[in-house]
C-alpha positions as CSV (number, residue, x, y, z in Angstrom):
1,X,4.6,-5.5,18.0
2,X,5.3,-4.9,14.2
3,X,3.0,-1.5,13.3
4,X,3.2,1.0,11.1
5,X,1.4,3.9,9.2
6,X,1.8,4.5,5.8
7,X,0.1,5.9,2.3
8,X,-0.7,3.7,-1.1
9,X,1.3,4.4,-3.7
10,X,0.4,2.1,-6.6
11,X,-0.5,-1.2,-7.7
12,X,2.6,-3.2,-10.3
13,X,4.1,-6.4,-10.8
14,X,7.2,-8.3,-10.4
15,X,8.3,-11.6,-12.8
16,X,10.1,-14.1,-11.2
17,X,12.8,-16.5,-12.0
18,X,10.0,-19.2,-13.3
19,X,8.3,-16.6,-15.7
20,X,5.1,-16.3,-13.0
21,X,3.9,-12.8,-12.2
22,X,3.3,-11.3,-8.8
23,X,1.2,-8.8,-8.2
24,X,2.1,-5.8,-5.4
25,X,1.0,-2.8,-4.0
26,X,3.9,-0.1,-3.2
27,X,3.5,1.4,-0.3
28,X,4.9,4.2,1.4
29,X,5.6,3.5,5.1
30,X,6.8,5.2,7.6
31,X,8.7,6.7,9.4
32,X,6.6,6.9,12.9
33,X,7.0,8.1,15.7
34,X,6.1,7.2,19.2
35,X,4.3,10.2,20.9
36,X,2.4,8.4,24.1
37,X,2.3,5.0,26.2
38,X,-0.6,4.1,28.0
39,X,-0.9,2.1,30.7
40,X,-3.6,0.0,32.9
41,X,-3.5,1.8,36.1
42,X,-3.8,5.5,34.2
43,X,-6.1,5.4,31.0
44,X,-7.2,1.6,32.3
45,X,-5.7,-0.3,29.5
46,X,-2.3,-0.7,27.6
47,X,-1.6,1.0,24.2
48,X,1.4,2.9,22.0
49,X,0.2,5.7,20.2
50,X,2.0,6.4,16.7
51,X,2.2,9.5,14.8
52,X,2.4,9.9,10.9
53,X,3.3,12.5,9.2
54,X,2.9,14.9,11.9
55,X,-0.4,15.4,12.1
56,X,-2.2,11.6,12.2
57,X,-2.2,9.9,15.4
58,X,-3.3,5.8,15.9
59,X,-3.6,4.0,19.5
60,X,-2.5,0.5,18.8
61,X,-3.0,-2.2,21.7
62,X,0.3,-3.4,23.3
63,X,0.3,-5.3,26.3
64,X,4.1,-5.3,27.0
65,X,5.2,-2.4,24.7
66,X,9.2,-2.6,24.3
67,X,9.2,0.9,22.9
68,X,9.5,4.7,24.7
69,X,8.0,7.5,24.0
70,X,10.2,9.3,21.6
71,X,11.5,6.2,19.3
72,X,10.9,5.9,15.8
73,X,9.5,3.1,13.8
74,X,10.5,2.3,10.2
75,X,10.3,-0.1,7.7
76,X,13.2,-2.2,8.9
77,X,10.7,-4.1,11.5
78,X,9.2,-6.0,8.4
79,X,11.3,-8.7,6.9
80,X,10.9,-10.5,3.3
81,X,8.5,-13.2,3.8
82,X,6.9,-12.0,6.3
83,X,2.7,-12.5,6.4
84,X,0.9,-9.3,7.5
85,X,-2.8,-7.4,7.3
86,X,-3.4,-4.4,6.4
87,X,-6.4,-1.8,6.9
88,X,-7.7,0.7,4.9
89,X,-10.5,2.5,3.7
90,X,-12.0,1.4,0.5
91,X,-12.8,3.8,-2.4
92,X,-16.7,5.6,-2.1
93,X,-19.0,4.9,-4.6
94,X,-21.5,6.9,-3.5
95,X,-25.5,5.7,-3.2
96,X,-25.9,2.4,-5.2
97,X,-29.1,0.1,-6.0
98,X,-29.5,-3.4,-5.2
99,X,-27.8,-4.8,-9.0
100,X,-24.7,-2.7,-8.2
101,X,-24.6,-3.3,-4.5
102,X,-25.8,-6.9,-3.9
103,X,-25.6,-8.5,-7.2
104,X,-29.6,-8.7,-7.5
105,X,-30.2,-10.0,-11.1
106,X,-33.5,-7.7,-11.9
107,X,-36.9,-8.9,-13.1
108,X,-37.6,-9.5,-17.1
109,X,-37.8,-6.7,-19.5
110,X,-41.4,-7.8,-20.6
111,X,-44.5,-9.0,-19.5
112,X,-45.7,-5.7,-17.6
113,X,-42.5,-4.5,-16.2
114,X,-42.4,-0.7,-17.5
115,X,-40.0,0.7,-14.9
116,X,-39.2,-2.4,-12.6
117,X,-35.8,-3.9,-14.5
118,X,-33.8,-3.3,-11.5
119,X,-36.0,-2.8,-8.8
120,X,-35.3,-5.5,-5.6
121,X,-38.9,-7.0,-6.0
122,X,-40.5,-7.9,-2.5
123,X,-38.6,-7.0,0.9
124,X,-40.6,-9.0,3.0
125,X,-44.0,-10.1,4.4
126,X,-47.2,-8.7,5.3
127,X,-47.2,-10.3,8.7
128,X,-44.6,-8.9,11.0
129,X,-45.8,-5.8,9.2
130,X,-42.5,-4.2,9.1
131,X,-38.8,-4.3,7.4
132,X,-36.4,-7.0,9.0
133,X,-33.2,-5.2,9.9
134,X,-30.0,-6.5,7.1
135,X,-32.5,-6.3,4.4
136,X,-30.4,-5.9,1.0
137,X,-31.5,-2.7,-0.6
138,X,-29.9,0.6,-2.1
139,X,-27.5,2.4,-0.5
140,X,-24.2,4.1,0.5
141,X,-21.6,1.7,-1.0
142,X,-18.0,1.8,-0.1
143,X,-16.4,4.7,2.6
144,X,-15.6,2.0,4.7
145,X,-13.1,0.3,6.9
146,X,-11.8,-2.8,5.1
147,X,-9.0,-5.4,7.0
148,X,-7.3,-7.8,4.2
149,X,-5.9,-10.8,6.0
150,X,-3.1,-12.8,5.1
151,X,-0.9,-11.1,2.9
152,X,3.1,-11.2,2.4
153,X,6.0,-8.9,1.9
154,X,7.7,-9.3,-1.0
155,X,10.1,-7.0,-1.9
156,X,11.7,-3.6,0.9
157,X,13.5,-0.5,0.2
158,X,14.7,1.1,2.9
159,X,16.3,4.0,1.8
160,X,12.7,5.2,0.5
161,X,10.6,3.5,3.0
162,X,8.5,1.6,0.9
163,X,7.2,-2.0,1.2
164,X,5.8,-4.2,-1.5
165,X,3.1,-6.3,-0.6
166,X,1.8,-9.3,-2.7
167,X,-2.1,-8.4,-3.9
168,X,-4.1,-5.7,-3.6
169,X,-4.8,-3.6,-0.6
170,X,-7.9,-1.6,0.2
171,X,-8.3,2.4,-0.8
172,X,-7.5,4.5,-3.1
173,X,-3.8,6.1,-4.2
174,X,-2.2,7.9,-1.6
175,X,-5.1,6.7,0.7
176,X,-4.1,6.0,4.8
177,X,-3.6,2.5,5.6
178,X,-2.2,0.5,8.7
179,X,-0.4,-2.2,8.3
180,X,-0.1,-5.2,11.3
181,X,2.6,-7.5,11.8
C-alpha cells in the first residue's frame, strides 16, 4: 500500500540530457502518521487511517495492512519511475453559463438575437413536458473532486519531503491532495 497526504507547491520544469522539457508539479508530502486500523469483524471492513499535519485524517482501504498504529509514512515509499494518481480538488470558478462551462458556441449576433448570444437555445421537447436530468446548462463549475490517472515520479528529495511528479495535478497552491501508489 503506497499512500500519502501531502500539499501543492508549484508547477516548473526540468530539461533533460536530450534538450526535451518535462513538466512537474512540486509537492510537499508527508510525513504521515498512522492513527487507527480497522478491521472486518469491528467497523465491518478493512482500512488505515492517516493523519496529516495534525489535524487532517483520511481512511484508505487496505486489505492486509503491513503497518501499526503509530508508524510513520514518508516519501521514501515512492521510487523514481514509479506510475501513481493523485486526487485533489480542482480550483472553484464559481456559477458559469453554458459557453464557459460546456463549450456551447452561442447563436449569431444578428437576425433578431438582442440578448440571446450566449443563451443554450432549446433544452428539450414539449412532449415529456419536463427537463431530462444531465441537461448542459449554467452552473457551479469547479469545487470538485478530480482523480488524474497515470502519472510518474520524476525527481525525490527526501530531506524536504517533496516529490516531483511529471504534469499537472488538480487544485490550487498549497491545496490538499492524495496521492496513490
Amino acid at each position: 500500500m503506497k499512500f500519502i497526504l501531502g500539499r501543492k507547491i508549484e508547477m516548473s520544469e526540468k530539461f533533460q540530457e536530450d534538450g526535451t522539457v518535462v513538466p512537474y508539479t512540486l509537492v510537499s508530502a508527508g510525513p504521515c502518521k498512522i492513527t487507527q486500523l480497522k478491521n472486518e469483524e469491528k467497523e465491518g471492513y478493512s482500512a488505515v487511517q492517516i493523519s496529516y499535519e495534525d489535524k487532517i485524517k483520511k481512511e484508505v482501504k487496505a486489505e492486509k495492512p503491513e503497518v501499526k498504529v503509530g508508524d510513520v509514512i514518508d516519501v521514501t515509499q515512492f521510487a523514481e519511475g514509479d506510475n501513481i494518481k493523485v486526487t485533489g480538488t480542482t480550483k472553484g470558478r464559481g456559477f458559469q453559463g453554458v459557453v464557459k462551462r460546456h463549450g456551447f458556441h452561442g447563436s449569431l449576433a444578428t437576425h433578431g438575437h438582442k440578448d440571446q448570444v450566449r443563451m443554450p437555445g432549446s433544452i428539450g421537447a414539449t412532449g415529456p413536458a419536463r427537463v431530462f436530468k444531465g441537461t448542459k446548462m449554467g452552473g457551479q463549475m469547479g469545487n470538485a473532486q478530480k482523480t488524474v490517472k497515470n502519472l510518474e515520479v520524476i525527481g525525490i528529495d527526501k530531506e524536504k519531503n517533496q516529490l516531483m511528479i511529471k504534469g499537472a495535478i488538480p487544485g490550487c497552491r498549497n491545496g490538499l491532495i492524495a496521492i496513490y501508489g
